[in-house]
N, C-alpha and C positions, 0 to 999 in steps of 0.2 A: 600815371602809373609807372612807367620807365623811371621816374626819378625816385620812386616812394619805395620801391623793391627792395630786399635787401643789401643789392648791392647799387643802390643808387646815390645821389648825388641830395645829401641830406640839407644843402641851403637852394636859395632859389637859383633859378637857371638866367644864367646871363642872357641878353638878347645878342643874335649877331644883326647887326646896325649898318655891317658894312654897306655903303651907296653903290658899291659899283657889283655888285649878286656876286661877291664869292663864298662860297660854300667853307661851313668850316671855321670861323670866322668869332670871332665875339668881342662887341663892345668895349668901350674904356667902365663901362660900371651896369650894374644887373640889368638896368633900365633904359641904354643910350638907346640912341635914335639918327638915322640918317648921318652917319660920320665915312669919313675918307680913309680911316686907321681900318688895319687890321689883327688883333691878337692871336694869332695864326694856334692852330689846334696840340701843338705841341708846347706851349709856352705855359707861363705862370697862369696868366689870365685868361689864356687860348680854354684851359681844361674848367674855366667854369662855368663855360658855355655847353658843356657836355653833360648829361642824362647821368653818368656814374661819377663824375667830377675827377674822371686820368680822361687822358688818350682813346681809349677804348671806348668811351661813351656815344651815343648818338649824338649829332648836332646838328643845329638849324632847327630844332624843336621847340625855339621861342623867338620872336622875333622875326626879324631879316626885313627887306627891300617891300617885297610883296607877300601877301601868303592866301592862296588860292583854294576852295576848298570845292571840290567836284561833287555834283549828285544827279541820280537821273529819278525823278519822279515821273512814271507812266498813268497821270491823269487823265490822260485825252485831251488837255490845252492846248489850243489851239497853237501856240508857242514852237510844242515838239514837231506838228511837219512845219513851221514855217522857218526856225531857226536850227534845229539838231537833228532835220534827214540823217547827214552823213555819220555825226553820233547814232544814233539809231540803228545803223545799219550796224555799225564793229558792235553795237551793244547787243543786238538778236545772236549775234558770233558767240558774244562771254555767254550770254544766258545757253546756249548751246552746251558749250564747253562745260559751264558749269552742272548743267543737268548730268551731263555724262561722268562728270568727274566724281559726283555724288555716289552716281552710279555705281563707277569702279571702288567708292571708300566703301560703300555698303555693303557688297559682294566680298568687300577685304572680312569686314567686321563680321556678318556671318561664315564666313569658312572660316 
């Protein structure tokens, strides 16, 4: 979506490939992979690794080293108390917060 917007970045997004996780970053071509180089965010090729294809765009939103993708499914599997207690516990927090936050948008939206 970020790319496809108006002011977005109308070819494809370069990957950043850089091996050593710096941010910012993009490949020698749309598609590298695991390389040592860096096209730093300011440069020719640095911006076409970006969402809007200048400076200003997001980056890291293709590619990179690792790419990690978080989710808490509350099944009751057996998994959630034996590996993510400690998740569990900051997660009752957000759902907290969140409930409250709701709260406060709703109360905004009727008065």
């Amino acid at each position: 979506y970020l790319s496809k917007s108006q002011y977005g970045n109308p070819n494809e997004i370069w990957n950043n490939s850089n091996n050593s996780y710096k941010t910012g970053c993009a490949g020698s071509s749309v598609d590298a992979s695991n390389e040592d180089i860096c096209n730093e965010y300011h440069t020719t090729d640095g911006v076409k690794a970006s969402t809007t294809g200048n400076i200003y765009g997001i980056y890291d939103m293709s590619g990179g080293a690792f790419e990690y993708v978080s989710v808490y499914v509350d099944n009751s599997h057996s998994n959630l108390t034996t590996y993510v207690i400690a998740f569990t516990h900051h997660t009752q927090n957000i759902k907290m917060y969140m409930k409250w936050l709701k709260l406060i948008v709703n109360q905004i939206i009727t008065n």
